[in-house]
C-alpha positions as CSV (number, residue, x, y, z in Angstrom):
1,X,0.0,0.0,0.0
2,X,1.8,3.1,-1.4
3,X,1.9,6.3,1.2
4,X,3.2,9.1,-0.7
5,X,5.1,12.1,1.3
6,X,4.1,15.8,1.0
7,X,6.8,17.8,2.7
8,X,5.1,21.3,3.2
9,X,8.0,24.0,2.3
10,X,6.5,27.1,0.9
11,X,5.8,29.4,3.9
12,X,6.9,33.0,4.2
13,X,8.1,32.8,7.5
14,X,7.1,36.6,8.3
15,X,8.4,36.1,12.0
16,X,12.1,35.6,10.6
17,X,12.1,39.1,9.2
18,X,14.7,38.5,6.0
19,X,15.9,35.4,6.7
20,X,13.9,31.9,5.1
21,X,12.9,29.7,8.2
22,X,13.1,26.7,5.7
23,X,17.2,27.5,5.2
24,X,18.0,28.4,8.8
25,X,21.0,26.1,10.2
26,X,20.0,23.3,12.2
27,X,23.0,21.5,13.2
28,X,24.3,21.7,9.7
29,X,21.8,21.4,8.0
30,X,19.4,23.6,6.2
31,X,16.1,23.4,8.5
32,X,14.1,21.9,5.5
33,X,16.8,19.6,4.6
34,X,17.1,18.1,7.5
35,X,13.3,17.3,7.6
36,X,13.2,16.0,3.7
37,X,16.1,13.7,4.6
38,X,13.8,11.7,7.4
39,X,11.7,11.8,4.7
40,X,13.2,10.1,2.3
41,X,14.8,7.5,4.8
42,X,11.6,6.3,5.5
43,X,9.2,4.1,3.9
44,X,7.0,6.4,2.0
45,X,6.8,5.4,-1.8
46,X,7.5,9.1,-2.9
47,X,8.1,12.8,-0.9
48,X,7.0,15.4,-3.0
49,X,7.4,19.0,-1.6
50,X,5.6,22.1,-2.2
51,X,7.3,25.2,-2.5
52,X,6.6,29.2,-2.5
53,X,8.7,31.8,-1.3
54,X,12.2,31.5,-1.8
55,X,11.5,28.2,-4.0
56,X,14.8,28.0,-6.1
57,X,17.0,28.7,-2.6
58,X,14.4,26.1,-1.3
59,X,14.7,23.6,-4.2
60,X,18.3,23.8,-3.8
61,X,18.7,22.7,-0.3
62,X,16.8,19.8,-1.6
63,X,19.2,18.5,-4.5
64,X,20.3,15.4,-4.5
65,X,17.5,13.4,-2.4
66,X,15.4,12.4,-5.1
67,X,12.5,14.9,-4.0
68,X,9.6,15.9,-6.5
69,X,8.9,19.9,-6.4
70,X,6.0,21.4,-7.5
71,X,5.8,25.1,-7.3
72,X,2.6,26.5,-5.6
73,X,1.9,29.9,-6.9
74,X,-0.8,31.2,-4.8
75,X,1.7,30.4,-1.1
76,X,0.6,33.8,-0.3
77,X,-3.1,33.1,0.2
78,X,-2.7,30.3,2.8
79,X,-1.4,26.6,4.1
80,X,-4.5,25.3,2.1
81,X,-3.4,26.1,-1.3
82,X,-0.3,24.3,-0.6
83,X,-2.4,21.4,0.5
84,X,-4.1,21.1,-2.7
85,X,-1.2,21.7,-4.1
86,X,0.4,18.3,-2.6
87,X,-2.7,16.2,-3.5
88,X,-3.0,17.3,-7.0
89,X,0.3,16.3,-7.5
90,X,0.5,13.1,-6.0
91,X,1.5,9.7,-7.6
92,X,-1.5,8.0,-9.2
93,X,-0.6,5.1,-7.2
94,X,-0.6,7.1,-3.5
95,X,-3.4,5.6,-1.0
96,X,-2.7,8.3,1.5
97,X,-0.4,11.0,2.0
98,X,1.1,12.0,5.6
99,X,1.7,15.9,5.4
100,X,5.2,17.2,6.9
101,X,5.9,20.6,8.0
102,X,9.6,21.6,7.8
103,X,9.7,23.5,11.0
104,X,9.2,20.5,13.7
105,X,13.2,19.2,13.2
106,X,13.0,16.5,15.5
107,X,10.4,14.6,13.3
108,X,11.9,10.9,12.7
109,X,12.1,8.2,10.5
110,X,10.6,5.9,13.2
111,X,7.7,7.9,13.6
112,X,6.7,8.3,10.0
113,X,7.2,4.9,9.4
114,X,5.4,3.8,12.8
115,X,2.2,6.1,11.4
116,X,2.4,4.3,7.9
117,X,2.2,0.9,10.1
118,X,-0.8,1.8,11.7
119,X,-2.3,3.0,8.8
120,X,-1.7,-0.1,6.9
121,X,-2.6,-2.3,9.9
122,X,-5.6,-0.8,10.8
123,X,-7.0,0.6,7.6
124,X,-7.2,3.8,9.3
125,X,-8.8,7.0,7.5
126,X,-6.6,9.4,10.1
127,X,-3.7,8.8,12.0
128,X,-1.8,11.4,14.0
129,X,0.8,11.9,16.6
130,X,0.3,12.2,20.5
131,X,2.3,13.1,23.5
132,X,-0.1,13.2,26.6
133,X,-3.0,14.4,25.0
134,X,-1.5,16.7,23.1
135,X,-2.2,15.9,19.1
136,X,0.4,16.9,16.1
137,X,2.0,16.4,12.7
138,X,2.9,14.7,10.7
139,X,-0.5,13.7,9.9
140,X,-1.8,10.6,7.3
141,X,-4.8,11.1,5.3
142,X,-6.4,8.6,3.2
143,X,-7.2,8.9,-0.3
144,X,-10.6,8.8,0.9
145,X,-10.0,12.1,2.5
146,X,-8.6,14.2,-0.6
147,X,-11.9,15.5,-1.8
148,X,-12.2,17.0,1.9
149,X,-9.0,18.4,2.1
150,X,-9.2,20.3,-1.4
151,X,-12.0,22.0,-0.1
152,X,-10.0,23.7,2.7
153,X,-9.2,27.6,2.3
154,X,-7.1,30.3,3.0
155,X,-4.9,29.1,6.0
156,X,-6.8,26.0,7.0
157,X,-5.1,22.7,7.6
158,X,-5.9,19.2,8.3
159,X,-7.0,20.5,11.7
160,X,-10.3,21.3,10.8
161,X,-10.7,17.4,9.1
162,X,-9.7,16.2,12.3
163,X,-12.1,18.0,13.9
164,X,-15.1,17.1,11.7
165,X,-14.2,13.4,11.6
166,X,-12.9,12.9,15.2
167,X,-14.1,9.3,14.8
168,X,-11.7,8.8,11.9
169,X,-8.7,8.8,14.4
170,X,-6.6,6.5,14.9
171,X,-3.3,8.1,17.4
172,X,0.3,7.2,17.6
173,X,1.5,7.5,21.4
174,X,4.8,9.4,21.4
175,X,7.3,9.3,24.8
176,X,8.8,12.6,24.2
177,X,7.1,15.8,23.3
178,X,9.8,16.5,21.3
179,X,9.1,15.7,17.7
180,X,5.8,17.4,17.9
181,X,7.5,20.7,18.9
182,X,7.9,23.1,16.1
183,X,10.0,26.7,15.1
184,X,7.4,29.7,14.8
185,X,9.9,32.1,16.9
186,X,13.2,33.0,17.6
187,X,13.4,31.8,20.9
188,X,11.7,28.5,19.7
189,X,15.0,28.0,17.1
190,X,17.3,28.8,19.6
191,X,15.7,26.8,22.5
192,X,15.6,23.4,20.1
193,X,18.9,23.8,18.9
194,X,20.0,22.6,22.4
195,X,18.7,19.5,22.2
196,X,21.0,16.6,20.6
197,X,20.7,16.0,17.1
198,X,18.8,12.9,16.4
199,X,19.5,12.5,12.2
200,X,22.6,10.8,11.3
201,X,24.5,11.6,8.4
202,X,23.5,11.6,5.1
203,X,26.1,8.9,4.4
């Protein structure tokens, strides 16, 4: 049962004034990279990632992985366009897609590959990450699920899916907060970057 990848790379990241939160350093590694490289270690049949602003500095730190990119032109008007943007795009072949965003660096191979397991065991619809209640990304949706997600506008997310088909649900117990934590701030780059690296080399 193919899962296909969308890695979610086209934000603006207003709160990083000139700099591209995507390309910021996290130990050596462009932020983004770092993310697509989990990615592609794990056993998703394809990771195809949607870019916006900055897309050629972004499309760059991506060489050499074997990554699809497909431009989103309307970035600007919201997470939902790059959304549709991913499903649209997908593999003919792709029975569910598990978005990534490329802000939550401690994301791991185990983990994607642990909610690909459960979706493949349990045949189910949704299947999310949890740490103590606490629900996050990445997030699988079925193919079942598509038409429901390419309704979604301006800066909607899978969110308001979850919410509407809470029954859907199927959760991934995490024991460590940690990969759900994600980089909207200053203080939030600076504060994870403290925390040992947890992606070997590329090698």
């Amino acid at each position: 049962m193919s899962v296909s990848g969308i890695l979610l790379a086209a934000g603006q990241s207003v709160r990083f004034g000139e700099k591209t939160k995507q390309l910021l350093d996290f130990d050596g590694y462009p932020l983004v990279r770092r993310v697509a490289l989990v990615a592609c270690l794990s056993s998703l049949g394809e990771v195809l990632a949607v870019t916006g602003h900055k897309a050629s500095k972004i499309e760059n730190a991506l060489k050499g992985l074997g990554i699809r990119n497909k431009f989103n032109p309307f970035y600007q008007e919201g997470l939902s366009t790059s959304i549709k943007v991913g499903i649209q795009n997908l593999e003919p072949t792709a029975k569910a897609a598990i978005f990534i965003a490329v802000d939550q660096p401690f994301i791991t191979t185990a983990l994607i590959n642990t909610i690909i397991a459960v979706y493949t065991k349990k045949r189910s619809n949704i299947v999310a990450p949890v740490f103590e209640g606490r629900r996050g990304s990445p997030v699988l949706f079925d193919k079942s699920l598509f038409g429901d997600l390419l309704e979604l506008e301006k800066d909607q997310g899978g969110r308001r899916i979850i919410q509407n088909r809470i029954e859907m649900l199927e959760t991934v117990e995490l024991k460590s907060p940690l990969p759900l934590e994600d980089i909207d701030t200053w203080g939030e780059y600076k504060h994870l970057l403290g925390y040992t690296s947890v992606v070997t080399d590329e090698s």
